[in-house]
NUTOR-248672 format. One record per residue (C-alpha): residue in three letters; z, x, y. Coordinates in steps of 0.05 Angstrom, whole numbers, padded with zeros to 5 digits, always signed. Layout:
<pts>
ALAZXY/...
</pts>
This chain:
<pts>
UNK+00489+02879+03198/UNK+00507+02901+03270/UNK+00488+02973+03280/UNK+00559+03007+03286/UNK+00603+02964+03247/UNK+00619+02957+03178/UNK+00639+02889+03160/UNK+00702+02879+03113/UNK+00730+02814+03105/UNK+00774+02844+03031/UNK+00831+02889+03038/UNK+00812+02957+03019/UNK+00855+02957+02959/UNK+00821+02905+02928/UNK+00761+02937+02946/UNK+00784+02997+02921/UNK+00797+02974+02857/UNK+00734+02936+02852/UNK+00688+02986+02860/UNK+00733+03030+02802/UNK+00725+02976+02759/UNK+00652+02974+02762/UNK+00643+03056+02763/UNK+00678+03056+02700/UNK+00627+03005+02682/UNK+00560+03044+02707/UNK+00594+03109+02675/UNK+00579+03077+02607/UNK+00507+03056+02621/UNK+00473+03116+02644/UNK+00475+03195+02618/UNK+00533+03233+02652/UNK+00484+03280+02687/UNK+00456+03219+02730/UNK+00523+03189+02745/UNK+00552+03250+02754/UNK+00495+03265+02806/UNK+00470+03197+02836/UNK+00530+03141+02822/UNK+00594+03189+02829/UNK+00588+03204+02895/UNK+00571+03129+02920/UNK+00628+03101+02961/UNK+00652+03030+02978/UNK+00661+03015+03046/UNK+00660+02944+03055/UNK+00642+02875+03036/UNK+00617+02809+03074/UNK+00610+02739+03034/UNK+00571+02769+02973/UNK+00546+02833+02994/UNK+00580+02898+02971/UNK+00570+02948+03032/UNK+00549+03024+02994/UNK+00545+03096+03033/UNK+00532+03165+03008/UNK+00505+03228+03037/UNK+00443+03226+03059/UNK+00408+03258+03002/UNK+00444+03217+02947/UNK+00443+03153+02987/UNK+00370+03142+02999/UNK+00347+03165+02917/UNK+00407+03107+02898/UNK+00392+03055+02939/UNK+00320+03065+02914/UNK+00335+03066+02837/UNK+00409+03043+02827/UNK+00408+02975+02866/UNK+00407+02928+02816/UNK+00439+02969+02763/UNK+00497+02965+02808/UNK+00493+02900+02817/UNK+00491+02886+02754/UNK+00551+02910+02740/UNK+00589+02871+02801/UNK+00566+02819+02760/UNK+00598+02837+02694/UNK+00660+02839+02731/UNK+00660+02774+02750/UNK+00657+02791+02816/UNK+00652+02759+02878/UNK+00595+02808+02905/UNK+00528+02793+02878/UNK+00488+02840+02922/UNK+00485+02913+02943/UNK+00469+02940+03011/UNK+00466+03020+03029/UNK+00489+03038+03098/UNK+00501+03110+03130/UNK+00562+03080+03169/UNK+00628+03108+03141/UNK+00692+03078+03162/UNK+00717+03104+03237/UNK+00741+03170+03244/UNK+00822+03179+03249/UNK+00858+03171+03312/UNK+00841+03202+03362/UNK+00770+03222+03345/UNK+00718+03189+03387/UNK+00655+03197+03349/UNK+00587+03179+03375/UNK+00550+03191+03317/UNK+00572+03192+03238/UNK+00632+03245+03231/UNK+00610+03282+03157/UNK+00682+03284+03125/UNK+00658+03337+03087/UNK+00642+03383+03142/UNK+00717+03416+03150/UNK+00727+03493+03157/UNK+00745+03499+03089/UNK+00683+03481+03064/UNK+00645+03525+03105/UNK+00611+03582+03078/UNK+00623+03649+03109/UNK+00578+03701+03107/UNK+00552+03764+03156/UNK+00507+03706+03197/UNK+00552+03656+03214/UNK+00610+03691+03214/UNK+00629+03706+03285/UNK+00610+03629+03301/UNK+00661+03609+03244/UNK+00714+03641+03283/UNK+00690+03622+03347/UNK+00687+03548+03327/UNK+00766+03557+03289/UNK+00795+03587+03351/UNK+00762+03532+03395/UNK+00798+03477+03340/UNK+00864+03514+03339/UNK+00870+03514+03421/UNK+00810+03474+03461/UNK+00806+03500+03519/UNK+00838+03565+03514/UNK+00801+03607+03478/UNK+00723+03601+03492/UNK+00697+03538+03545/UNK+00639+03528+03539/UNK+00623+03552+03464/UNK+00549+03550+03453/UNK+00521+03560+03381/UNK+00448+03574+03375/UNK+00401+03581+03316/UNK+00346+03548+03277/UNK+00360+03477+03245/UNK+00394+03480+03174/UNK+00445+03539+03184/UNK+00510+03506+03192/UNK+00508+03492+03269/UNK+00528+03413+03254/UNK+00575+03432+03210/UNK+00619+03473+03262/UNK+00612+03420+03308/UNK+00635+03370+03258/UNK+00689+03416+03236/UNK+00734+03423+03304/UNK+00725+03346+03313/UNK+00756+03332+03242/UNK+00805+03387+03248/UNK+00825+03362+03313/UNK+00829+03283+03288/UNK+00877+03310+03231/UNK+00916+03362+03281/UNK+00921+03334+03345/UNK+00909+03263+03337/UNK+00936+03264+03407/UNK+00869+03289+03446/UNK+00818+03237+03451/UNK+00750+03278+03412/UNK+00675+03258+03420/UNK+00629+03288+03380/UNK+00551+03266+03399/UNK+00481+03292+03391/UNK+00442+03291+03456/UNK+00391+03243+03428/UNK+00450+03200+03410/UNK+00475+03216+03494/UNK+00413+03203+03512/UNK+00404+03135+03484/UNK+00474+03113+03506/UNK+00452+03128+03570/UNK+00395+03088+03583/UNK+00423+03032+03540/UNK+00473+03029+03591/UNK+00420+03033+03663/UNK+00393+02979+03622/UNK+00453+02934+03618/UNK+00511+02926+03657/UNK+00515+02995+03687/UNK+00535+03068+03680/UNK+00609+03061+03694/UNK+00630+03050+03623/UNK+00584+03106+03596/UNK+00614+03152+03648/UNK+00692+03128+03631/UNK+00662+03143+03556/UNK+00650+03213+03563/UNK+00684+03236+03627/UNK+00757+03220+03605/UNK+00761+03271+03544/UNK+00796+03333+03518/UNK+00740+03354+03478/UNK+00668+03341+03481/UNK+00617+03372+03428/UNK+00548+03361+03442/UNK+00492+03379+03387/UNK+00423+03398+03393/UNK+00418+03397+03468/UNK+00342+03417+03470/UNK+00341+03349+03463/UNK+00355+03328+03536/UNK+00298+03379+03559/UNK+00246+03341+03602/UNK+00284+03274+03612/UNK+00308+03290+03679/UNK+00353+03233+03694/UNK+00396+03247+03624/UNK+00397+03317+03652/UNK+00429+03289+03718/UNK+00482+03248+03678/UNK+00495+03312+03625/UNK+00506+03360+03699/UNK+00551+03310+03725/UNK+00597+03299+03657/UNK+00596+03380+03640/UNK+00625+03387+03718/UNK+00677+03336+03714/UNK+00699+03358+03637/UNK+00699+03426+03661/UNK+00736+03422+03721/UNK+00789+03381+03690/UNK+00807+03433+03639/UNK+00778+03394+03575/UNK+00734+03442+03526/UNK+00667+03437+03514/UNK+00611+03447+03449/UNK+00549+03459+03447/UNK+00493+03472+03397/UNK+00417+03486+03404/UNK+00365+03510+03364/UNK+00351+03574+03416/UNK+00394+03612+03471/UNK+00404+03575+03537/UNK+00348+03627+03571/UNK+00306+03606+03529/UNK+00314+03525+03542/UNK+00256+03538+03592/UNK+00250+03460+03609/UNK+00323+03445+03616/UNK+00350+03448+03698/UNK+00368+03515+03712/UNK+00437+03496+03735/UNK+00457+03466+03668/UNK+00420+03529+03624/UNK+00471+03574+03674/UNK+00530+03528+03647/UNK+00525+03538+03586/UNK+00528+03609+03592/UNK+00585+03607+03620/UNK+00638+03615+03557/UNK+00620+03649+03492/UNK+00539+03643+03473/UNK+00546+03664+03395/UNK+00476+03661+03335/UNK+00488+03623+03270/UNK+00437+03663+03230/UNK+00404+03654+03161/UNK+00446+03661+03102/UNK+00448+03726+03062/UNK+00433+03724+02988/UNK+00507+03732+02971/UNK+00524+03674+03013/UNK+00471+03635+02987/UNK+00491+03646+02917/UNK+00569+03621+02945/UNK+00548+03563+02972/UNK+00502+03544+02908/UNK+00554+03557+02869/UNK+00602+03507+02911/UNK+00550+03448+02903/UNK+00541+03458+02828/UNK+00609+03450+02813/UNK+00625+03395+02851/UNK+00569+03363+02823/UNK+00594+03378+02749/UNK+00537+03409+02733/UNK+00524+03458+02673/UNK+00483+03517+02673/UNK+00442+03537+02614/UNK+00434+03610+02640/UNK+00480+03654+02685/UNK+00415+03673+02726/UNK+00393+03605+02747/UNK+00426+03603+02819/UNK+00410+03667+02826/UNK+00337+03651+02815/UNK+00338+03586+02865/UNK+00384+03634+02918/UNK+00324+03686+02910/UNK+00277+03633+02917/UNK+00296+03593+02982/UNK+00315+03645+03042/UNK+00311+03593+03103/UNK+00377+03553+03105/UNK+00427+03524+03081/UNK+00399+03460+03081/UNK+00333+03476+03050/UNK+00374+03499+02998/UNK+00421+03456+02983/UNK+00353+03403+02994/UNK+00324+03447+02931/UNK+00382+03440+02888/UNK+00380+03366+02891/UNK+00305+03365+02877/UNK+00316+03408+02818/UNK+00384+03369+02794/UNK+00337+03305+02802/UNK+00278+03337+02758/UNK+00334+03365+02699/UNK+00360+03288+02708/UNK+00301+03248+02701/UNK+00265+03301+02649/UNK+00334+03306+02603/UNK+00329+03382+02617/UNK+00383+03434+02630/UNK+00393+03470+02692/UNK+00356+03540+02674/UNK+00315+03587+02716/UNK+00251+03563+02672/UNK+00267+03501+02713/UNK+00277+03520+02773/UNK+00213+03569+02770/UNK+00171+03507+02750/UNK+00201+03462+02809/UNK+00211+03505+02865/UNK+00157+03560+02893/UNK+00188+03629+02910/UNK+00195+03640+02975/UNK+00152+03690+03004/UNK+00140+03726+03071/UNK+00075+03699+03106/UNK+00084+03719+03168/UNK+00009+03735+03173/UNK-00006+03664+03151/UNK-00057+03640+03209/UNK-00031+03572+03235/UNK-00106+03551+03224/UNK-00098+03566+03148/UNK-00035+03524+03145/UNK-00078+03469+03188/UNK-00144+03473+03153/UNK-00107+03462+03076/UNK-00055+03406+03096/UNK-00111+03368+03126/UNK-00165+03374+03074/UNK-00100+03358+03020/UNK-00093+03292+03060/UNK-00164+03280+03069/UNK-00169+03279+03141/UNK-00197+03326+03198/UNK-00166+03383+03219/UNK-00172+03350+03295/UNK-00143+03285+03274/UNK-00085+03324+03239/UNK-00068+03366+03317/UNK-00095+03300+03351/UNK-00056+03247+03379/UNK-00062+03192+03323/UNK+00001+03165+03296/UNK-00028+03125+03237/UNK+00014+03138+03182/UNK-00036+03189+03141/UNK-00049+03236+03214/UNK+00027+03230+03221/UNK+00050+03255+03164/UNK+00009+03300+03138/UNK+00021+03343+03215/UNK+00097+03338+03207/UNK+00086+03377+03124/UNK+00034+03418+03174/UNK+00091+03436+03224/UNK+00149+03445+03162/UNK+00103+03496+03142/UNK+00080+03533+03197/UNK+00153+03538+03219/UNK+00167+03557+03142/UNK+00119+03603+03135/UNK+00104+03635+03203/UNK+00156+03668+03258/UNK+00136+03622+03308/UNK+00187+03583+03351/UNK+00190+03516+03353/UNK+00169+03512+03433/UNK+00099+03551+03403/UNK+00082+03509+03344/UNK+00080+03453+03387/UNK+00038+03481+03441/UNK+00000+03499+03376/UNK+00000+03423+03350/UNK-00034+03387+03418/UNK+00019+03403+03463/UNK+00086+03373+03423/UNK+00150+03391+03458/UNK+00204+03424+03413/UNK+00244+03356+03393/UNK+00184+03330+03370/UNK+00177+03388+03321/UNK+00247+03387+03313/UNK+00237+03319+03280/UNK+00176+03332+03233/UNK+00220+03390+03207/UNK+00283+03340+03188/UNK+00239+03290+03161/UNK+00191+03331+03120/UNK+00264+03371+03095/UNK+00298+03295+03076/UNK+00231+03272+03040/UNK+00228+03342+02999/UNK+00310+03317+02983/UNK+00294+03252+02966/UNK+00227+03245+02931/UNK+00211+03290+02870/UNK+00134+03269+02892/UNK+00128+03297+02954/UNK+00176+03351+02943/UNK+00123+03376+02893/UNK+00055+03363+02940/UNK+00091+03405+02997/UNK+00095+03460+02934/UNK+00025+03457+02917/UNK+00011+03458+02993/UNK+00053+03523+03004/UNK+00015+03552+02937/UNK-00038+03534+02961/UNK-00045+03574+03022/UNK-00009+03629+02990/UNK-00060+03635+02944/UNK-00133+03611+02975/UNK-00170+03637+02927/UNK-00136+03600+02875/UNK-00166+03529+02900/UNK-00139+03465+02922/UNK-00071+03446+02903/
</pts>
């Protein structure tokens, strides 16, 4: 399949009421827990020949596609179906008019749904004025915190708000990675003129994670040239980073300046009231019961990071009730998910010293430059928990890891995060890691 489209040669009612037919079918295979959890949220996007064309969120989609596949292909096939075989994609059909998006628009991610609490709250209404008049109200709006706090979901927010609204303003929402790689895709091909006619011709631009475009000077160059001309024309720009502009130490002074120019508001970490809202939230739309009314507060007690890590812990403990046939309880969730504790005395070389004996390598291959897949991974659970378990920024646990800039660290923290998600396995080594150096004394995990 050809990265960007989604192939659909059926008309979507058909599809529609093809994939009904065989939900109705996997319903009445499986326990309602797992397809309330893992098959529900699955959704049909398109078809090609014999291939049935599957996307769900991230969490969900990867855990499907690895146990699910040929249950649901099995029952395509008991519906005398066409579609034989089952492919999962994260492309979701193209925004709605108007909306230009570079990257996957999260439907999901709509005002509504967003949690408000004392951290994010003045960036909530920051991000809604900004949607209700671009513009007018702050230009640029830079949101800055740590990953997993609700920065994406802002940005996502006033581009699906505007799409519904004002399908008359052409929207792009991109990440700078996703900018950046547009970019020299296009000095590589036929030229920059289309990029620039891409990006410069917009009402609304929203840009995440801009640390990203520290260091690569001629992306920098471009991003100057397109803030100048956006700005200047009266369109509105977004941003989001995972520090305050000062602090983007790498980036060209003239763009950290920029950005300072509008409204520079935190998205901090979520209180325990808003923790326990936004548990709440996911449980019920997941259908789940509770066998104890203290269970979320014992998981909202027990992750204090983000919003992500949390909602990354209820899966993993939905997943363990699931496959073990056990309520939802706080015994669970005390067996499945360490309480989170303050280590900000933890010595990086602790954290270094126990990840690297766990994985049965050096402590200089695990800060070295090897990226053989044992090294490799065992320094990005090393960096998830240094950044986890230490107040370090992310620009100082890579000097601390042989010199890795901040997107690099950046990255080990997302994929270390999906993988705790995704696989009850690792989800639970990362555990005995963090026990582990909690606890010396105690052993090896």
């Amino acid at each position: 399949m050809v990265a960007g489209q989604v192939p659909d040669d059926s008309s979507e009612q058909e599809l529609d009421a093809l994939w009904r037919a065989t939900q109705d079918r996997l319903r009445a295979s499986v326990p309602d827990s797992t397809y309330r959890i893992w098959l529900e949220p699955l959704e049909a996007i398109g078809s090609e020949g014999d291939t049935l064309y599957l996307t769900a969120p991230e969490g969900i989609r990867t855990w499907a596609e690895r146990r699910y596949c040929s249950l649901i292909a099995e029952a395509l096939a008991e519906g005398d179906s066409p579609l034989r075989r089952v492919v999962f994609t994260d492309e979701r059909p193209e925004p709605g008019q108007g909306t230009d998006a570079g990257v996957e628009l999260n439907p999901n991610y709509t005002f509504d749904r967003f949690v408000i609490g004392p951290g994010n709250r003045l960036a909530h209404g920051a991000a809604l004025a900004v949607a209700e008049a671009p513009s007018e109200a702050y230009n640029p709006l830079f949101l800055h915190g740590p990953p997993g706090l609700g920065k994406t979901h802002l940005l996502a927010a006033i581009a699906n708000y505007l799409g519904a609204n004002a399908p008359g303003l052409s929207v792009r929402y991109a990440t700078a990675e996703s900018f950046t790689n547009e970019f020299v895709a296009a000095l590589r091909g036929a030229g920059p003129e289309a990029f620039k006619l891409r990006y410069r011709d917009l009402d609304v631009l929203l840009i995440d994670d801009v640390q990203f475009l520290e260091g690569k000077q001629k992306t920098e160059e471009e991003f100057f040239h397109t803030f100048n001309a956006l700005y200047e024309s009266g369109s509105q720009l977004v941003l989001s980073a995972d520090r305050l502009p000062s602090e983007l130490s790498t980036l060209a002074s003239r763009l950290r300046d920029r950005f300072e120019w509008g409204l520079t508001v935190a998205v901090e970490p979520p209180n325990l009231t808003t923790r326990l809202t936004v548990l709440r939230r996911l449980v019920q739309e997941a259908g789940v019961e509770i066998a104890d009314a203290g269970a979320l507060t014992e998981l909202a007690n027990r992750i204090d990071a983000n919003v992500r890590q949390l909602h990354g812990a209820l899966t993993r403990v939905l997943a363990h009730a699931s496959l073990m046939a056990r309520p939802l309880s706080s015994e669970l969730i005390a067996e499945v998910i360490p309480r989170a504790r303050s280590a900000q005395a933890t010595p990086v070389e602790e954290i270094q010293q126990r990840v690297a004996e766990r994985f049965g390598i050096s402590r200089a291959e695990l800060i070295g430059t090897s990226r053989a897949a044992t090294p490799l991974r065992a320094r990005q659970v090393a960096i998830f928990l240094t950044r986890e378990l230490t107040d370090l920024s992310l620009p100082e646990i890579g000097r601390l890891y042989g010199g890795r800039d901040h997107s690099t660290v950046l990255n080990s923290l997302r994929r270390v995060e999906t993988g705790i998600g995704q696989d009850p396995e690792f989800s639970q080594r990362v555990d005995e890691l963090r026990t582990a150096i909690h606890n010396p004394a105690g052993g090896d995990a």
